[in-house]
C-alpha positions in Angstrom: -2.6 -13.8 14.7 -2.4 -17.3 13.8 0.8 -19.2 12.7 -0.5 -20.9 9.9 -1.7 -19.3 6.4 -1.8 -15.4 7.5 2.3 -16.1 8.8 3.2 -17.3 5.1 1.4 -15.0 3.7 2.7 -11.6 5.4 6.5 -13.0 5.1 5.6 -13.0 0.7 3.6 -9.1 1.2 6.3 -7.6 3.3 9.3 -8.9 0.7 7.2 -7.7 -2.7 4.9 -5.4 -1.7 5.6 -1.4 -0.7 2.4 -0.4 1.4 1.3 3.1 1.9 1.1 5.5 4.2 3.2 2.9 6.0 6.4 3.1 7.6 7.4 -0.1 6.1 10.0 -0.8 9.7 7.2 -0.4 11.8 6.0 -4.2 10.9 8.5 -5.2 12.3 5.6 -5.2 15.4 2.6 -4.1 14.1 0.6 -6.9 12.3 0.0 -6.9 8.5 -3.3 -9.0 8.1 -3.8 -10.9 4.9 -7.4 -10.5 3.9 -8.8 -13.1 2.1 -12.7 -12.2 1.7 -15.2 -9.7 2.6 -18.5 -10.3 2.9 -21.2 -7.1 4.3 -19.8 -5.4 7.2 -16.8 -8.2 7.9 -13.5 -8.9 6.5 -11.4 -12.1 6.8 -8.0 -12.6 6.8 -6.4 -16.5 5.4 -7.1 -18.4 8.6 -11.0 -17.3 8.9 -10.6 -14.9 11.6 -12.4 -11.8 11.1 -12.9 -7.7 11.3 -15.5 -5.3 11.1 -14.3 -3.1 9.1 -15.1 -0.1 11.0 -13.6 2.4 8.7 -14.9 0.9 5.2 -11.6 -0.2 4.1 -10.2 4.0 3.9 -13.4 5.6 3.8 -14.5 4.0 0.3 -17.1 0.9 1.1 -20.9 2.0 1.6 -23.2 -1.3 0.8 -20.6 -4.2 2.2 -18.4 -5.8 0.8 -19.1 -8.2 -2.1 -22.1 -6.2 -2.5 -24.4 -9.1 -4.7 -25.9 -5.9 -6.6 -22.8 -4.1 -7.4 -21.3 -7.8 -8.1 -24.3 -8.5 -10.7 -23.7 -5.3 -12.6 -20.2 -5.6 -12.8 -20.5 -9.1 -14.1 -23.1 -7.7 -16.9 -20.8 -4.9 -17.9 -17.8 -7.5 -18.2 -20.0 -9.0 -20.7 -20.0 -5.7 -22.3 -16.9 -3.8 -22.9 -14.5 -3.5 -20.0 -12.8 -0.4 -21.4 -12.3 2.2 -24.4 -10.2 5.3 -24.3 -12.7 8.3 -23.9 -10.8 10.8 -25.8 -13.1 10.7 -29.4 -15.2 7.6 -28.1 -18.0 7.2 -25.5 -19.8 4.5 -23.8 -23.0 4.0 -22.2 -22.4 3.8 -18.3 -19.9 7.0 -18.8 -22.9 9.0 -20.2 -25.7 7.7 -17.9 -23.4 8.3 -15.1 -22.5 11.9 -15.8 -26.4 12.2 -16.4 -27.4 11.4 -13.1 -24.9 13.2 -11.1 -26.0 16.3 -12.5 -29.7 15.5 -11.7 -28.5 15.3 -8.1 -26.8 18.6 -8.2 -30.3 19.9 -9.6 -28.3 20.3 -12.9 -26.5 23.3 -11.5 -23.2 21.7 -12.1 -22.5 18.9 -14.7 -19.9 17.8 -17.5 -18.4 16.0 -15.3 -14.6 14.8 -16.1 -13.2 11.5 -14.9 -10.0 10.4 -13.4 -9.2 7.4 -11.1 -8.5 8.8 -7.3 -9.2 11.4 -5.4 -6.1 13.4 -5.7 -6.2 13.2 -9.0 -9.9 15.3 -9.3 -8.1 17.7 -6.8 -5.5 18.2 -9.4 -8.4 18.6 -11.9 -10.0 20.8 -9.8 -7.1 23.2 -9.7 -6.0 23.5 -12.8 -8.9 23.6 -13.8 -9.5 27.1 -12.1 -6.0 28.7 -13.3 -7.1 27.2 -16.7 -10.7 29.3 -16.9 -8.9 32.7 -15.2 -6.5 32.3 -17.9 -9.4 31.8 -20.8 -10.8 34.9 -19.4 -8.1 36.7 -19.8 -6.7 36.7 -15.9 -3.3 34.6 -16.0 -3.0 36.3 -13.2 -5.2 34.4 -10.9 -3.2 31.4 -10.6 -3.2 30.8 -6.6 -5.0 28.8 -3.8 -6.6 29.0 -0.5 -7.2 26.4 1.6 -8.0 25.9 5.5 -5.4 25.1 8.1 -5.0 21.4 8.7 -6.8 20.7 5.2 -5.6 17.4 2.7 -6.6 17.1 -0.3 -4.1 14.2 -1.9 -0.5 13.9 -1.6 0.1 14.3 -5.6 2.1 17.1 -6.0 -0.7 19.9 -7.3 -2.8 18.4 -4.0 -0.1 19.3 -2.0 0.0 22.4 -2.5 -3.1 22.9 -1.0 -2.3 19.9 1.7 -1.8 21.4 5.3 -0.2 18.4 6.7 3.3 18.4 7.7 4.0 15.1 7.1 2.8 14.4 3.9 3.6 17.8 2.3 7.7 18.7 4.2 8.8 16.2 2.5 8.3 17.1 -0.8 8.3 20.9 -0.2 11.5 21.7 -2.9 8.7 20.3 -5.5 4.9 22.5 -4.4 4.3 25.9 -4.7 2.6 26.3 -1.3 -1.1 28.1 -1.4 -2.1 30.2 1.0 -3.9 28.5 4.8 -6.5 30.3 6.4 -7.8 29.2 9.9 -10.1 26.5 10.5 -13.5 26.6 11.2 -13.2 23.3 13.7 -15.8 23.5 16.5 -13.8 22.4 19.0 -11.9 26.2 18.7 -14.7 27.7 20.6 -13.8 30.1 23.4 -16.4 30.5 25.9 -19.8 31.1 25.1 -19.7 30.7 21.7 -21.2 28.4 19.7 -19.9 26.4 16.2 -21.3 29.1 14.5 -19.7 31.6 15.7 -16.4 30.0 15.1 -17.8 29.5 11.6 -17.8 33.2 11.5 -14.4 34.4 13.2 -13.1 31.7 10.5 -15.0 33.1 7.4 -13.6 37.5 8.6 -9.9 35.8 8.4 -11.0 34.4 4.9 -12.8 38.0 3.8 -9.7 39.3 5.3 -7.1 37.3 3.1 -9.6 37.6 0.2 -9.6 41.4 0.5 -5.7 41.8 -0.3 -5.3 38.7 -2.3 -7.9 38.1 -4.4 -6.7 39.4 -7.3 -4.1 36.6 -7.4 -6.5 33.8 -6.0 -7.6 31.1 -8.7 -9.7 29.2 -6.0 -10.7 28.2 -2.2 -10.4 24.7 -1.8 -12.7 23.1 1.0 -14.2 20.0 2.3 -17.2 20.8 3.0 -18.8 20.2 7.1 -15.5 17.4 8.4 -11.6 18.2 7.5 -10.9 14.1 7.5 -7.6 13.4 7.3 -6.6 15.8 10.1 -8.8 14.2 12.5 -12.4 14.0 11.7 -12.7 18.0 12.2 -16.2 19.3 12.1 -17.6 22.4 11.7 -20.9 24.8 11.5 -22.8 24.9 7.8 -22.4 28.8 8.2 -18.9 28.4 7.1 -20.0 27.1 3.7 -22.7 29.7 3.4 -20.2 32.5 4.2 -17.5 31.6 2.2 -19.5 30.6 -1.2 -21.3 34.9 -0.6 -17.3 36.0 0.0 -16.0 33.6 -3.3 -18.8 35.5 -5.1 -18.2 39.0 -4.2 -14.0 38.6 -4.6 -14.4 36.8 -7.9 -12.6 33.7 -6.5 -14.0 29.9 -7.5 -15.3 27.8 -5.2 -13.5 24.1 -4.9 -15.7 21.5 -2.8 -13.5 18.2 -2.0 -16.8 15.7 -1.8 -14.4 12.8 -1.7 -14.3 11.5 1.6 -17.6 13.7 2.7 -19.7 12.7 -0.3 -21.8 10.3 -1.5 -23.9 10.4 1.9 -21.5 10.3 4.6 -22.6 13.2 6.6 -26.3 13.3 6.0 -26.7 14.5 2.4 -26.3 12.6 -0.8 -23.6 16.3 -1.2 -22.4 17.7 2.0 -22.9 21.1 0.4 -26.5 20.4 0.3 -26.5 21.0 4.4 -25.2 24.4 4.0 -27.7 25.2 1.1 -24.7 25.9 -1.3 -23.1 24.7 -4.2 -19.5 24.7 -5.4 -18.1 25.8 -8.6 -16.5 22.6 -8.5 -17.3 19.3 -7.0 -14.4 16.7 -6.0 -16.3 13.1 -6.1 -14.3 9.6 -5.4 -14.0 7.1 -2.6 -17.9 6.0 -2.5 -19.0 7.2 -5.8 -18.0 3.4 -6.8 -19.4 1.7 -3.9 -15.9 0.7 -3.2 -15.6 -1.4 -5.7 -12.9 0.2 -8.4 -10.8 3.6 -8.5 -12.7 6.1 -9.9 -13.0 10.1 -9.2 -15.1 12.6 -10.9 -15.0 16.7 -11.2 -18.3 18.1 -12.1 -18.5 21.6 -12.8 -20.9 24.8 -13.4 -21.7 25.5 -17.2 -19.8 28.4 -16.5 -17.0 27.0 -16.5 -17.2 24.5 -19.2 -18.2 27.7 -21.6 -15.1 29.1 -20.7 -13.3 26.2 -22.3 -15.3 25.9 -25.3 -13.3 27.5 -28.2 -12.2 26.8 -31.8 -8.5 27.0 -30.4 -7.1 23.9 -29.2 -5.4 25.1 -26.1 -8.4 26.7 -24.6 -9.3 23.1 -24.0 -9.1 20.9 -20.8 -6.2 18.6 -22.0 -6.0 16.8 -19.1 -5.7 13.1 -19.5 -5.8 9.6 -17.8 -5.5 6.1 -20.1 -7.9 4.8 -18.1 -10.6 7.9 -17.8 -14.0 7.1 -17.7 -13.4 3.7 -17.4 -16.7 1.7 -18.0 -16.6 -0.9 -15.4 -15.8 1.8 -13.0 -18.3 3.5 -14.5 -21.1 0.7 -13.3 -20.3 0.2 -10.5 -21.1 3.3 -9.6 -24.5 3.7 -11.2 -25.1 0.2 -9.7 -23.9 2.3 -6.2 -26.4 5.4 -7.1 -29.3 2.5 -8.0 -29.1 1.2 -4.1 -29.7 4.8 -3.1 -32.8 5.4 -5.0 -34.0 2.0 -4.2 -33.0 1.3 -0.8 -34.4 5.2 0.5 -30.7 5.2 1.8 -30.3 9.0 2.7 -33.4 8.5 5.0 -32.3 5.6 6.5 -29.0 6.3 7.0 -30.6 9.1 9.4 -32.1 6.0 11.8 -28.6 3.9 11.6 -26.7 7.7 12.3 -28.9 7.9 15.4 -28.1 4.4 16.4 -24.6 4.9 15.9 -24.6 8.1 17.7 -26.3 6.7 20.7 -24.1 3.6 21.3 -20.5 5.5 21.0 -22.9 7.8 23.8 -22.9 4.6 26.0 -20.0 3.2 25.4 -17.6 5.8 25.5 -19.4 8.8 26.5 -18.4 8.8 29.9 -14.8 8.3 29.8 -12.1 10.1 32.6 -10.0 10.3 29.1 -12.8 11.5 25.8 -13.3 14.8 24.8 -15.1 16.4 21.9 -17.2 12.7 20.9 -18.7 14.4 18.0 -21.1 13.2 14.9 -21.9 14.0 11.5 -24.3 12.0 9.9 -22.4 8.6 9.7 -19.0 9.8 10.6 -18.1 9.8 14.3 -14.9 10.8 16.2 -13.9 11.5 19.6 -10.3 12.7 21.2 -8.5 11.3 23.7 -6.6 13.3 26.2 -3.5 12.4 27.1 -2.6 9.9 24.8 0.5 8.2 25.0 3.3 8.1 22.3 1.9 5.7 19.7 -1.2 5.5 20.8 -2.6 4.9 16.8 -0.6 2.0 16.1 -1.6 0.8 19.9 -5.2 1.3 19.4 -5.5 -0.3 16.3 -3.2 -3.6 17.5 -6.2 -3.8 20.7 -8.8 -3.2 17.9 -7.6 -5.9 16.2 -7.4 -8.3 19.2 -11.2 -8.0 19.1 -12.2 -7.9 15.4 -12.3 -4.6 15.0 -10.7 -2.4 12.1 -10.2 0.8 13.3 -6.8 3.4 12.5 -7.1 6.5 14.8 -5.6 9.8 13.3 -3.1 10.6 16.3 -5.2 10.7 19.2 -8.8 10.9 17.5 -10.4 7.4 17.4 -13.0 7.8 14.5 -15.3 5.5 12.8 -16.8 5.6 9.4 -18.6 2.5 8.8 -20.5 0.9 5.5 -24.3 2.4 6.1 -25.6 -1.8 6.1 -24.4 -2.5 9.8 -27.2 -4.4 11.8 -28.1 -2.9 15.6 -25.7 -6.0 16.9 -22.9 -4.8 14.7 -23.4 -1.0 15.6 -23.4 -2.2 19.5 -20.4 -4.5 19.1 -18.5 -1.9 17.3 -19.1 0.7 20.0 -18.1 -1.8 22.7 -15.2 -3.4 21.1 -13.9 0.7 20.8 -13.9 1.2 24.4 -13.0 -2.2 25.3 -10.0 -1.3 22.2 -9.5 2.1 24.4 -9.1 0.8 27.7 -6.5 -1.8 26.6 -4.1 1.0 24.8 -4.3 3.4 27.7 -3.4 0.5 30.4 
């Protein structure tokens, strides 16, 4: 780190500011880097040095940063109307918005209802479900399921279905805990089987659970094909075909958290779309904006919006945010959906996937100390056995060393990159990783 600017700088962020998911004593060694600018792939902190931002800045930038697309519409919507409440008013990019998003789904779900982050739509999401069980006359069916090791936000309605010690122990006097069933993560197979196999020994303990409890069960919460926050966890499609057939036959809703997964990240404009399926619920934030403003979405079946659609007031969704729908937020995600359709970006997102895939292959593929280096579309993660104490905040000091932006969850290094990176950038991310690897395991 230079002496200059960035030292200022951090002295002012670390007196005002209260970072997250941050023990704020720990930068006392670990660097804080002032960032500047961002321009495509790179970031750059006050004295020009830069970082590929290897992880798109929490899982939210898809087209680089100071996208000149995304830029140009935001600068026409300014021109516009920035914002209007959406309760009794409407505005153009809302509609469009919610217009297209259903096209995607094939108009199978749609309505879609806005907040601004992703644990917000899981709150939606929820009550939501308890909302519609109660319309139909069910008050009854007011609890959760969710898989072992899930997150889905740290508010406190996300918690409940949250299956991370860290976030949620804290806070347990405040959440009414859902039910956990086992994971369907890959890496649990015993010998000879295969991913789908776990899928299935993961989807009995589900019909299992549903069996005796499904009369009290609002919902199944999932994201669908990688379980992020605890450590990139992958597993088989079959586990989304076998639970939407077992939500069906139990009368339970089906909850898809799209946040992190959506928006093309593992192959699919939906990651439902791999598994054939769709949700009674989808979860949309993070990339729906191009990483540009905080915005989340909840689109639903028609199903479910009938359900709500009553003379009596409280029959309605009255859930609420002052800034809902927000219409700059709103364009920047149809500018985000416009480079899809232009740019062909699911396809080539396959070619850049396969690039990725191949370097990490080279590059770290034959370490004494990686296990599990796994892929899912653009989303790729690998373990490290035996991984000293600290290793996370050690790996992503080294990264930074060599311009590289990367936080490992524990010891899973993962990388989850903007979909513009040139073949130089994919190859100077992979080396710089297992350069980055090497230096926190000496």
């Amino acid at each position: 780190m230079s002496e200059s600017r960035n030292t200022a700088f951090i002295a002012r962020s670390l007196a005002a500011v209260w970072h997250p998911c941050t023990q704020m004593k720990h930068h006392e060694q670990l660097p804080l880097i002032p960032i500047q600018r961002g321009e495509g792939a790179w970031l750059y902190d006050m004295d020009g040095r830069r970082y590929l931002d290897g992880i798109s800045s929490w899982w939210v930038n898809l087209f680089g940063h100071a996208n000149p697309r995304i830029n140009q519409a935001l600068k026409d919507q300014l021109e516009q109307l920035e914002h209007v409440m959406l309760a009794g008013f409407s505005h153009g990019p809302v509609v469009e918005l919610s217009e297209r998003l259903a096209a995607l789904t094939g108009h199978r779900l749609g309505h879609a209802f806005y907040a601004s982050d992703g644990a917000s739509a899981t709150e939606i999401a929820l009550k939501m479900s308890v909302h519609y069980w109660r319309n139909q006359g069910e008050a009854g069916k007011n609890r959760f399921i969710s898989l072992a090791g899930s997150y889905h936000g740290e508010t406190v309605g996300a918690l409940a279905v949250t299956d991370v010690a860290i976030f949620r122990d804290a806070y347990a006097p405040l959440v009414r805990p859902g039910a956990c069933v086992p994971s369907p993560d890959a890496r649990l197979a015993q010998d000879g089987e295969t991913p789908a196999d776990v899928a299935r020994r993961a989807a009995a303990a589900l019909e299992a659970h549903l069996a005796e409890h499904a009369h009290e069960t609002a919902a199944l919460i999932v994201e669908p094909l990688i379980q992020c926050a605890s450590g990139m966890v992958m597993y088989d499609p079959e586990y989304l075909r076998l639970a939407r057939a077992l939500c069906d036959r139990y009368r339970v809703l089906l909850i898809a958290d799209e946040i992190a997964v959506g928006c093309g990240r593992t192959g699919t404009f939906f990651a439902c779309e791999q598994a054939g399926i769709w949700p009674d619920f989808i979860c949309l934030s993070k990339g729906i904006s191009g990483g540009y403003l905080p915005l989340s979405i909840v689109l639903s079946t028609d199903a479910i919006y009938a359900a709500f659609y009553a003379d009596e007031t409280a029959r309605g969704f009255l859930h609420s945010h002052s800034y809902t729908g927000n219409p700059l937020a709103c364009r920047a995600a149809l500018a985000t959906l416009d480079i899809f359709a232009q740019d062909d970006v699911i396809a080539r997102n396959q070619t850049a996937a396969a690039r990725l895939g191949a370097a990490f292959q080279a590059a770290v593929g034959d370490h004494p100390q990686v296990r599990h280096l796994r892929q899912r579309g653009m989303i790729l993660a690998f373990d490290v056995e035996g991984a000293p104490t600290g290793f996370a905040r050690r790996f992503f000091t080294e990264a930074l060393k060599r311009e590289l932006l990367l936080r490992p969850i524990g010891n899973t290094v993962y990388t989850l990159p903007p979909y513009i990176l040139s073949d130089a950038e994919i190859a100077f991310l992979a080396h710089q990783t297992r350069a980055a690897l090497e230096a926190s395991l000496d």
